[in-house]
N, C-alpha and C positions, 0 to 999 in steps of 0.2 A: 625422682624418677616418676614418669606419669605411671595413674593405676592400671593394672592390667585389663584389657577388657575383659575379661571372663569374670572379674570381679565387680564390674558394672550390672550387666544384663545375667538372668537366670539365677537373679539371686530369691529368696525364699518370700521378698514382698511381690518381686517381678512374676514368680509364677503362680502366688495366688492371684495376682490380676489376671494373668492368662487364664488362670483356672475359671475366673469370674464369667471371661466375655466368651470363656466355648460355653457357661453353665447359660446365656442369658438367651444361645441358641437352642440350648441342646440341653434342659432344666435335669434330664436323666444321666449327667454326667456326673462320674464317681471319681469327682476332683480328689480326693481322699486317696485311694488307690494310686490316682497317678500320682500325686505329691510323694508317695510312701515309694512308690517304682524309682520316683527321680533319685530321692535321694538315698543311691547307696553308699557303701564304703568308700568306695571309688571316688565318688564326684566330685569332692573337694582336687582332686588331681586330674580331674579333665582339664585341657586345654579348650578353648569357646568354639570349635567347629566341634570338637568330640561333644562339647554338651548340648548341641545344637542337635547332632544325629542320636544321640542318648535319648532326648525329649522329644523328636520326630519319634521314635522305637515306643516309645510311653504311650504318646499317641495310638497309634498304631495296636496295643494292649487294652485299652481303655474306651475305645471309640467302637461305633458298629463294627462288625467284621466285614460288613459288605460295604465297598471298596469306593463304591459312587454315595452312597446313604453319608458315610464318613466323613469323603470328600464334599460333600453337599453343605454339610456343619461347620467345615472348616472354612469354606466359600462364603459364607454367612457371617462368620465369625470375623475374619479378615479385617474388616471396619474396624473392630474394637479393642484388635492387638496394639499393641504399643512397645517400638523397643526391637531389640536383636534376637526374641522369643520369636517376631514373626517370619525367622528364617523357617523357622520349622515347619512351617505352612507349604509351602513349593517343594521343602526335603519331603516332604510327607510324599510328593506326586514321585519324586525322584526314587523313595522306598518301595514303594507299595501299586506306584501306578506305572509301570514301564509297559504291561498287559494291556494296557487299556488308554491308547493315545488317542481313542475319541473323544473320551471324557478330561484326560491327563494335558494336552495342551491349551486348551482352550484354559485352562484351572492356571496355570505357570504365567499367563499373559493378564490372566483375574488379579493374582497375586503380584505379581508385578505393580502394579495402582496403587501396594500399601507397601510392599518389600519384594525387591528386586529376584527375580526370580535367572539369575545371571548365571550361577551354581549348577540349579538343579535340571536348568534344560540342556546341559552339557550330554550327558548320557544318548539322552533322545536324537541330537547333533551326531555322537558319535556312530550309533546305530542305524539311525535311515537320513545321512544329511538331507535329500533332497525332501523328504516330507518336513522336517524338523525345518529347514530354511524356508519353509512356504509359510512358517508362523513367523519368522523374524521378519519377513517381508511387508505381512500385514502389519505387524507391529510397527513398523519404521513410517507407515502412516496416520498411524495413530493421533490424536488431540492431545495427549495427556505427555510430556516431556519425560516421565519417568519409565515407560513404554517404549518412546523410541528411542532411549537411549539402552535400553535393555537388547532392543533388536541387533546395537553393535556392537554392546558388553557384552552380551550371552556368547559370541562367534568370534570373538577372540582367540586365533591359534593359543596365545599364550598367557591368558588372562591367570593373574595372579592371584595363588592360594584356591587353585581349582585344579581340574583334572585337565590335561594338556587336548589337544583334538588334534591328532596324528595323521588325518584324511588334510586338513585344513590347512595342517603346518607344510602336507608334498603338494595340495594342490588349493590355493587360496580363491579361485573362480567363483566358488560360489559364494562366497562374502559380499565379492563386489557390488553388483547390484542394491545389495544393501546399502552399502558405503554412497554410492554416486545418490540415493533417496536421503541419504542425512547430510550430504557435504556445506549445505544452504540451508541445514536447519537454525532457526530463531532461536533456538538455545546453545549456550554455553555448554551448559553440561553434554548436550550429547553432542556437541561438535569437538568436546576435549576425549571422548570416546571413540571416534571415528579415528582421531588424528591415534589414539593411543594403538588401534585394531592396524593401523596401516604399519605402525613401526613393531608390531609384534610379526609383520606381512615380511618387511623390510630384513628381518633375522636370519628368513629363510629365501628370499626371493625381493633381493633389492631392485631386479629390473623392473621388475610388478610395481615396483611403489614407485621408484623414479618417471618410470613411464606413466604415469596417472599424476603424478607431481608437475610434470612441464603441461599436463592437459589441465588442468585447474590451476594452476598460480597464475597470478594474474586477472582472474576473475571476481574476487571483490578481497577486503580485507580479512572477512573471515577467513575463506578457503584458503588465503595466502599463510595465516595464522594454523592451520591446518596440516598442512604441507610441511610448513617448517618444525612442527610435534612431530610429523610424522616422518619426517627426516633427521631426528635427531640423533638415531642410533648411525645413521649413514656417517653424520657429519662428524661424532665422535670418533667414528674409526678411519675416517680420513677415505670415505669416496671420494675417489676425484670428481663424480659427475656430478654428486651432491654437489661438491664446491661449489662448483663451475653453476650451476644452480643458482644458489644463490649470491652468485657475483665475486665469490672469493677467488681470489686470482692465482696463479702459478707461483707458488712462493719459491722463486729459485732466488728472486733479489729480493727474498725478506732474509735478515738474519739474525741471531740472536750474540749479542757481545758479553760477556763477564759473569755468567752464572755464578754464583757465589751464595755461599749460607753464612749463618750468622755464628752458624757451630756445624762442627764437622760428626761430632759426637753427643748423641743428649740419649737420653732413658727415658721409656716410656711411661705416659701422664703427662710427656714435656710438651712443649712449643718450640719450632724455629721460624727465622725468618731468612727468606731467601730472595735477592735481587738479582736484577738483570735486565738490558738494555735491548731493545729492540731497533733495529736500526732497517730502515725502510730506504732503499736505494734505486729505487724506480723514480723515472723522469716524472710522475705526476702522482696527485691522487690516488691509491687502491684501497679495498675493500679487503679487512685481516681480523681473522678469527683467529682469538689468543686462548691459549689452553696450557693448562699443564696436566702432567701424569705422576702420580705416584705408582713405584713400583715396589709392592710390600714382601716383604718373607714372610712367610705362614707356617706352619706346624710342616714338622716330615719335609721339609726341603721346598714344600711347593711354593710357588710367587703367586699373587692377584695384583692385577691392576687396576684403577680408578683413577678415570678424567676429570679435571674439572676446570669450569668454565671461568676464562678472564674479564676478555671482552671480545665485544664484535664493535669496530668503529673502522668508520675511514683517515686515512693517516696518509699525511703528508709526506714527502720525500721529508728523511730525517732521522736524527735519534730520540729514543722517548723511551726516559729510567721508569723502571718498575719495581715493586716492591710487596712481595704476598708475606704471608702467616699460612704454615700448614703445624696443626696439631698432631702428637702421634698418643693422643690421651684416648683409651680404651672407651667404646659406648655402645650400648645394646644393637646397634648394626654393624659395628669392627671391633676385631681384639687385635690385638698387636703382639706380634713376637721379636724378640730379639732375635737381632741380625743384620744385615747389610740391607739396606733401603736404599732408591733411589728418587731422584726429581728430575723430569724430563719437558722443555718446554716444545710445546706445540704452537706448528703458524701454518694453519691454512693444511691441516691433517698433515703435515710432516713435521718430524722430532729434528729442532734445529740445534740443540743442546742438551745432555744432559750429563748429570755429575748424584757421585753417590754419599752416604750419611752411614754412621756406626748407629744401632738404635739396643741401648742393653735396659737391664730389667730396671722396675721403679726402683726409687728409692724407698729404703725402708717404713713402715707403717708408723704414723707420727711426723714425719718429716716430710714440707709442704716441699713438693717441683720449684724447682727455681726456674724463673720465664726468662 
């Protein structure tokens, strides 16, 4: 199992560096004190955002009291962090600078150049969007690709492992503008954050993204690559307009023949394997998007679903066997319970087949799953 990050960064060599590059600004800093503040009782059982806001608090003890003096050391400092420590630099604006947004923004967009300030301008978002979007706008012009991609990470309705922005999620307007200044940027990275900001748009307001999807597709390869990110949640839950979109056809004459597993019954840790025949009875050529769904049982009764992708190809009139692997082995993003589970195949966002599985507990401890 990979190491966890909080056991990477903020470890006791990482924050003497830290302590290093605030002392080589700031020679009257009582790195002593904050090392001795870091580490309490506690710390060993923070999770990496709690030691992130632990060491922004340190800060904040340690540092001038006056707000811009502090901030001034840490702006300076910025250059010579190194590492998941430099979160604490923009937590710091998000701590101690909500008061003071003439010094406080301009600091989030500084920081930003060395660690994404994505987080902590969320707050500022949530309190006055239309000053707070008058920095992501500048930003989205920016020279520096870490900047402008910040302009469409930071405004993210639903940017992950941050705090939600509920103005943003009922009415996304003000994003846009951003969005249409990155759609053609020369980077990768912030063109994979636009598409990510539009299918977070897509959650609460699929006409918004659809209707901005048929005015850009077609306009070069990136934007088309854009569009299709950022219709991905559409296409999973089987919009029709998405489909229709991207060329996927009326699947009334796609159908699915002989669903069948390999076992009807297996215990979790196991493997099955499950085929089935697609059969395509249109007079010509179409365009079919293959999907399946597992339908899980979960703790107390509840079910969760998860899509996953076949293929997307053009297919002749015809039949054409297929043949997947789905795991039901426990891993740091699913657990599995016993129970009744299903598999359900998908063509073109409609469930043309599905059939269900027994799933009961491992086998005892010593004794490997049989595949």
């Amino acid at each position: 199992m990979a190491e966890p990050l909080k056991n990477m960064f903020f470890t006791h060599e990482s924050l003497a560096k830290f302590v290093d590059a605030i002392r080589r600004i700031y020679p009257g800093f009582d790195g002593e004190s904050f090392l001795k503040l870091i580490h309490t009782p506690q710390w060993e059982g923070l999770e990496l955002k709690e030691r992130m806001r632990h060491t922004t608090l340190c800060l904040g003890k340690t540092l001038p009291k006056d707000y811009r003096n502090a901030l001034d050391i840490l702006k300076k400092a910025a250059p010579l962090v190194k590492g998941f420590e430099a979160a604490s630099l923009p937590d710091f604006v998000e701590v101690y600078g909500r008061e003071d947004w003439e010094a406080s923004l301009p600091a989030l967009k500084h920081f930003t150049y060395y660690f994404s300030s994505e987080f902590s301008v969320r707050p500022f978002l949530d309190e006055d969007p239309e000053r707070a979007m008058a920095l992501m706008l500048e930003c989205a012009e920016d020279s520096e690709e870490n900047v402008r991609r910040f302009a469409s990470e930071g405004c993210r309705p639903r940017l992950p492992w941050a705090m939600a922005l509920p103005r943003f999620k009922k009415d996304p307007s003000p994003i846009l503008p951003v969005l249409e200044k990155l759609k053609d940027d020369p980077s990768e990275f912030v063109r994979r954050s636009v598409a990510n900001n539009l299918n977070d748009i897509s959650k609460d307001h699929p006409e918004v993204v659809l209707d901005l999807a048929e005015k850009w597709l077609g306009r070069s390869e990136s934007t088309d690559w854009i569009v299709k990110q950022a219709c991905r949640t559409l296409l999973k839950t089987g919009n029709t307009q998405a489909m229709r979109l991207f060329g996927f056809g009326n699947p009334s004459n796609l159908h699915i023949r002989n669903l069948r597993f390999s076992r009807d019954k297996i215990k979790i840790g196991e493997d099955i394997h499950f085929f089935f025949d697609l059969d395509v009875e249109e007079k010509e050529s179409c365009r079919v998007r293959l999907e399946y769904r597992v339908d899980y049982a979960k703790s107390q009764g509840k079910r969760s679903k998860k899509i996953f992708q076949i293929s997307e190809n053009d297919y002749q009139p015809g039949i054409y066997a297929f043949k997947r692997k789905q795991t039901f082995e426990d891993m740091s993003t699913r657990k599995h319970y016993p129970g009744k589970h299903s598999i359900a195949v998908v063509v073109n966002g409609e469930i043309k087949a599905e059939k269900s599985l027994t799933l009961g507990q491992s086998p005892p401890s010593g004794q490997p799953a049989p595949k």
